[in-house]
C-alpha positions as CSV (number, residue, x, y, z in Angstrom):
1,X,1.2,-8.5,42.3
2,X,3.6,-6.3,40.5
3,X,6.1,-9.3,40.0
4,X,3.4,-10.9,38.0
5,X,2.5,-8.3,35.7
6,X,5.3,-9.1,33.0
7,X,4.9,-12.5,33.4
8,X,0.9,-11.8,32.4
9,X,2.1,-9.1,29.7
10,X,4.7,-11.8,27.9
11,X,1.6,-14.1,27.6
12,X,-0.9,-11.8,26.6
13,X,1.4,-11.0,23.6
14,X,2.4,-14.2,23.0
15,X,-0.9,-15.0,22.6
16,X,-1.6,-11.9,20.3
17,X,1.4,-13.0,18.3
18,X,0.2,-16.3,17.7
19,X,-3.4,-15.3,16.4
20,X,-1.9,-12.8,14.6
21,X,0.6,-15.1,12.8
22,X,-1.0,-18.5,12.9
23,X,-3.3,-17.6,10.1
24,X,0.1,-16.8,7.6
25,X,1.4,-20.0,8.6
26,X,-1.7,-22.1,7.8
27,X,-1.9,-20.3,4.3
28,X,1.9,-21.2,3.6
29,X,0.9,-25.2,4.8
30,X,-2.1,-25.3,2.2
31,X,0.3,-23.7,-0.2
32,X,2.8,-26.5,0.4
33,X,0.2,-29.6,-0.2
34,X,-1.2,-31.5,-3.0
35,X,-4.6,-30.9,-3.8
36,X,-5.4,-34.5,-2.9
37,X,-4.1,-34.0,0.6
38,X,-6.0,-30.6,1.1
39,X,-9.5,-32.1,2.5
40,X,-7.7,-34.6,4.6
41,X,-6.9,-34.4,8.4
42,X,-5.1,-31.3,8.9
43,X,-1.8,-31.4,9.9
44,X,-0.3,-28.5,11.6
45,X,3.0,-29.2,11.9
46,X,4.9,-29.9,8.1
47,X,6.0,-33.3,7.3
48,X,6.6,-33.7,3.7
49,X,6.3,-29.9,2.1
50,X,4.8,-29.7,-1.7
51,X,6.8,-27.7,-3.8
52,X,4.7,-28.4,-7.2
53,X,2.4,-25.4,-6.5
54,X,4.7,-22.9,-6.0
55,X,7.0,-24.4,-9.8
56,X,3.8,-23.9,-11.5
57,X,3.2,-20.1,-9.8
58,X,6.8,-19.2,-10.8
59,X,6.2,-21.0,-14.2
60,X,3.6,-19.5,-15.2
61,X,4.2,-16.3,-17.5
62,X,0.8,-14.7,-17.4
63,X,1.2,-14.6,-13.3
64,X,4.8,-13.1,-13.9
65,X,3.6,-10.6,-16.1
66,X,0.9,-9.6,-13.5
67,X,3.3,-9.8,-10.8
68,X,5.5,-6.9,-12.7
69,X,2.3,-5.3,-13.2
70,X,1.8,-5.2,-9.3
71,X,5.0,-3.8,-8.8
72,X,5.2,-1.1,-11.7
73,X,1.8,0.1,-10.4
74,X,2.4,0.0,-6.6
75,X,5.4,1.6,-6.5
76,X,4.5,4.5,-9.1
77,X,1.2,5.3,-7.3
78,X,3.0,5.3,-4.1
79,X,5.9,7.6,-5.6
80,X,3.7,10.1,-6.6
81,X,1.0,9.8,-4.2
82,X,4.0,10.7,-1.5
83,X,5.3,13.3,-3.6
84,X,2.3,15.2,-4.5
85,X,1.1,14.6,-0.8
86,X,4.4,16.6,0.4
87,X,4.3,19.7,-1.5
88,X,0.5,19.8,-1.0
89,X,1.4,19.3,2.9
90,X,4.3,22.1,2.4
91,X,1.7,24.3,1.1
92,X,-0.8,23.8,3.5
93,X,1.6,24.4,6.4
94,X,3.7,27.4,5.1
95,X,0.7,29.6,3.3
96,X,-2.2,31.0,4.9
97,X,-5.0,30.4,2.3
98,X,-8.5,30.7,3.4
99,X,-10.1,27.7,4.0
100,X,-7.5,25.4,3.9
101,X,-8.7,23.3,7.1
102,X,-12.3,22.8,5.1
103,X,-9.6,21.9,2.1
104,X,-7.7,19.5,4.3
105,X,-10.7,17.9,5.5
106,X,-12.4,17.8,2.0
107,X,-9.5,15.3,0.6
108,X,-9.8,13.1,3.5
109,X,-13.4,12.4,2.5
110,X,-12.5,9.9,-0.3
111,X,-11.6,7.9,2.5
112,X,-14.7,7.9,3.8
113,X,-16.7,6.2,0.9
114,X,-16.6,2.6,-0.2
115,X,-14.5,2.3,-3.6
116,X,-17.8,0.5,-5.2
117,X,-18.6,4.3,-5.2
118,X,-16.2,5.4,-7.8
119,X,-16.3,2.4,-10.0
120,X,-19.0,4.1,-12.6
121,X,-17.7,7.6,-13.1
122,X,-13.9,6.0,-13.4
123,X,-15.0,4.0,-15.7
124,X,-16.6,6.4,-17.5
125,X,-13.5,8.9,-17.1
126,X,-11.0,6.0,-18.5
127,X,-13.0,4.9,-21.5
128,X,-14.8,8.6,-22.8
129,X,-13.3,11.5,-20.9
130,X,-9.8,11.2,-21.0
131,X,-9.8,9.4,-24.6
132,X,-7.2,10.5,-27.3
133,X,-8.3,8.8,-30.7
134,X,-7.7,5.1,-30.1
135,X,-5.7,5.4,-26.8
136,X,-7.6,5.1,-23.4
137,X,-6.8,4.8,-20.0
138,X,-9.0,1.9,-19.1
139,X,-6.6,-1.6,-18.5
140,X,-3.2,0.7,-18.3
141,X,-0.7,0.7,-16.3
142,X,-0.8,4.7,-16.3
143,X,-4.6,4.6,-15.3
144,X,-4.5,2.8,-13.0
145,X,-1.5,4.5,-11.1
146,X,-4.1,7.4,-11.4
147,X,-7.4,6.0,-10.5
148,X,-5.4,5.0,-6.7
149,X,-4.9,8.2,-6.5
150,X,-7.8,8.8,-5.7
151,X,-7.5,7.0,-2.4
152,X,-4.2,7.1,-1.8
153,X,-3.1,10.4,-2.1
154,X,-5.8,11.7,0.5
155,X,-4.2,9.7,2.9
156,X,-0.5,10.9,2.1
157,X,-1.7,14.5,2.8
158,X,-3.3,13.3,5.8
159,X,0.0,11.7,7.2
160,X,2.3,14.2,6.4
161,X,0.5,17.0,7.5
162,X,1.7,16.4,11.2
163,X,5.4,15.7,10.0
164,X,5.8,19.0,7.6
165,X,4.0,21.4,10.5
166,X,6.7,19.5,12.7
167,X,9.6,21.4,11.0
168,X,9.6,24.8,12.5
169,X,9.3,27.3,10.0
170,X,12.1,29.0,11.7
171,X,14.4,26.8,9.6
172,X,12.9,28.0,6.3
173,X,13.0,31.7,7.3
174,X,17.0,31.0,8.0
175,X,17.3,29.4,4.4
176,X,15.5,32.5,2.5
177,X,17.8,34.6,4.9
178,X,21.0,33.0,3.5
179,X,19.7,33.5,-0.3
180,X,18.0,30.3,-0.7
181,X,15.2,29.6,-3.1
182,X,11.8,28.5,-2.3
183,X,12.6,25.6,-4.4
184,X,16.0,25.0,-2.6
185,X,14.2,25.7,1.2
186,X,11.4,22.6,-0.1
187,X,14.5,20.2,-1.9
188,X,17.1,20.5,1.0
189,X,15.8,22.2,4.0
190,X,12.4,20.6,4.5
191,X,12.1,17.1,2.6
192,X,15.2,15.7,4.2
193,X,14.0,16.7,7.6
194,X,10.2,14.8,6.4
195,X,12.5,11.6,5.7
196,X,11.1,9.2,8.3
197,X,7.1,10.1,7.7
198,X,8.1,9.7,3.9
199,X,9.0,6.4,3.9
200,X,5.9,5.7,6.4
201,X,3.8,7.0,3.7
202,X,5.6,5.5,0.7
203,X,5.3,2.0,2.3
204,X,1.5,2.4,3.7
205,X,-0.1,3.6,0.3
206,X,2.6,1.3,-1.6
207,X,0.8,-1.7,0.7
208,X,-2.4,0.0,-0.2
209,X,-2.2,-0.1,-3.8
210,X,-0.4,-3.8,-4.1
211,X,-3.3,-4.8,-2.0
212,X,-6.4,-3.6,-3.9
213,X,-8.9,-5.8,-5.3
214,X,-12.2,-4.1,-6.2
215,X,-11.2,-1.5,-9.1
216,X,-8.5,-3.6,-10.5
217,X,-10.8,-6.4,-11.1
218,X,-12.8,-3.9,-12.6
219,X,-11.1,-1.7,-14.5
220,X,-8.1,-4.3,-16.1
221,X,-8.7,-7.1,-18.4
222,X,-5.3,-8.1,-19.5
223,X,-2.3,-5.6,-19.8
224,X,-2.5,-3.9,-16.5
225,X,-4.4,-7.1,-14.7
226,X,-2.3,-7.4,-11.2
227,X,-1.5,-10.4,-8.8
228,X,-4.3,-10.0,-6.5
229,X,-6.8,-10.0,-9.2
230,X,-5.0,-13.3,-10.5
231,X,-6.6,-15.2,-7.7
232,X,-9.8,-15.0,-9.5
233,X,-9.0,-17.0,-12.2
234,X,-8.5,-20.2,-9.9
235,X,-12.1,-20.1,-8.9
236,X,-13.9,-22.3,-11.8
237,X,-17.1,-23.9,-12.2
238,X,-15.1,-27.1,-11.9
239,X,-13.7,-26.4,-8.7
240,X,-11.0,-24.2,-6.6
241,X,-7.6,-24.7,-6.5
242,X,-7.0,-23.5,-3.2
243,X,-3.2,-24.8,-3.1
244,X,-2.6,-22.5,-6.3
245,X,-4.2,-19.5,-4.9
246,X,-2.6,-19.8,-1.6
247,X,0.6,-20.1,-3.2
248,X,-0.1,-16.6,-5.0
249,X,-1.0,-15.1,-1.6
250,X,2.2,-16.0,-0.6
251,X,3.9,-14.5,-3.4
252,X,1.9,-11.0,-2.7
253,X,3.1,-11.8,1.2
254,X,6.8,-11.6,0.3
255,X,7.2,-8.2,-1.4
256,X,5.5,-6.2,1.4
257,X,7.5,-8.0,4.0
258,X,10.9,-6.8,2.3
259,X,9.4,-3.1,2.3
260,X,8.4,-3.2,5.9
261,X,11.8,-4.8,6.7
262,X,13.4,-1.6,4.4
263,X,11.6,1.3,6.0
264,X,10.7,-0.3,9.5
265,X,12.8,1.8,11.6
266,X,11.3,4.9,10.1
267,X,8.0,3.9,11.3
268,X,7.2,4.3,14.8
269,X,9.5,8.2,14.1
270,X,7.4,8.9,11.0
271,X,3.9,7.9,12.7
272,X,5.0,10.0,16.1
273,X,6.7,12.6,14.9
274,X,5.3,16.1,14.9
275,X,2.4,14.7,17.4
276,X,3.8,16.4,20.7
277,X,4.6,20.3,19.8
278,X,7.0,22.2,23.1
């Protein structure tokens, strides 16, 4: 019986692996055929690829420009998200301020509630709030950075807490012992020990913010519009080109994959680490 449990382990994740995968594959097929082929017989297996959709993607300027968009606003949300998520971790393990468990579980709450939520009072922070004469924060790249923020950053403080409390504070109390700063203990005692559940966090709210949907739609029109939100546009009263808009899924496939593949092996040590205490 023991003999056959790998045998029944390789299939049963084989068989995850190919329901996981197997919808990725079909999207990159309907990306690769004519429109004309689309409601045909399905073929599963490639014959004769299309590359017309994906010419017309890359050609397009308006998708480039929201494609840059994507990127400038990803990777600046997820910057600062990560950094102000660190020092408000650092804080939170190091100090002893009252109440900072009911703090801690405060911020997590954002999580909790559906973005539809938020779309009225960002709106109305973005267009009357935070308005300086003719400048406003509605459909920039700036605001938008912000408004994910307000989900992302939550969940950097809650992922980091377990890495930073990790560190024994032993380490800082030898720093400030040998003349060190507070600055210099945070800079070059702590953060590169935090490495690993950095990049975890960098690449998790990076993927959440490229992914978003529901407030960019809302809250862009034209200069900070990103790629998913692009999708949209292919859905017409006189029809849907799904070969186009699975070739833009593709596209938003393709930057997250080189991430993961960057920061993979700090994964499984960011997500663990800090979890079992001796």
């Amino acid at each position: 019986m023991k003999k056959n449990r790998p045998v029944l382990a390789i299939v049963f994740w084989v068989l995850v692996s190919f329901l996981t995968l197997f919808p990725i594959y079909w999207l990159f097929v309907i990306s690769v055929k004519p429109a004309v082929q689309l409601f045909s017989t399905p073929d599963v297996i490639l014959s004769d690829p299309y590359w017309g959709n994906y010419a017309k993607v890359w050609g397009d300027r308006l998708l480039r420009s929201y494609m840059v968009n994507s990127l400038v606003i990803s990777t600046g949300n997820a910057v600062l998200c990560t950094l102000l998520g660190f020092f408000a971790c650092y804080a939170l393990s190091r100090f002893n301020m009252a109440g900072k468990e009911s703090l801690f579980f405060w911020t997590i709450t954002n999580r909790m509630a559906p973005p539809a939520v938020f779309l009225l009072p960002l709106f109305l922070l973005m267009t009357q709030v935070y308005a300086v004469g003719d400048f406003r924060l509605l459909d920039t790249r700036i605001g938008m950075i912000l408004v994910y923020c307000t989900f992302n950053l939550p969940f950097a403080i809650w992922t980091l807490r377990p890495t930073v409390d990790g560190i024994p504070k032993e380490l800082d109390e030898a720093a400030y012992v040998d003349g060190a700063s507070a600055w210099k203990v945070i800079t070059e005692v702590v953060f590169p020990l935090c490495r690993p559940g950095l990049a975890v966090t960098l690449i998790l709210t990076w993927v959440f913010a490229w992914n978003e949907y529901l407030l960019a739609a809302t809250l862009t029109n034209f200069n900070a519009r990103t790629l998913t939100t692009g999708l949209s546009e292919y859905v017409t009263t006189t029809g849907t080109e799904w070969g186009i808009m699975a070739t833009i899924s593709v596209f938003t496939l393709i930057p997250a994959l080189i991430v993961f593949g960057m920061v993979q092996k700090h994964i499984v040590t960011g997500l663990t680490f800090g979890a079992v205490k001796g």
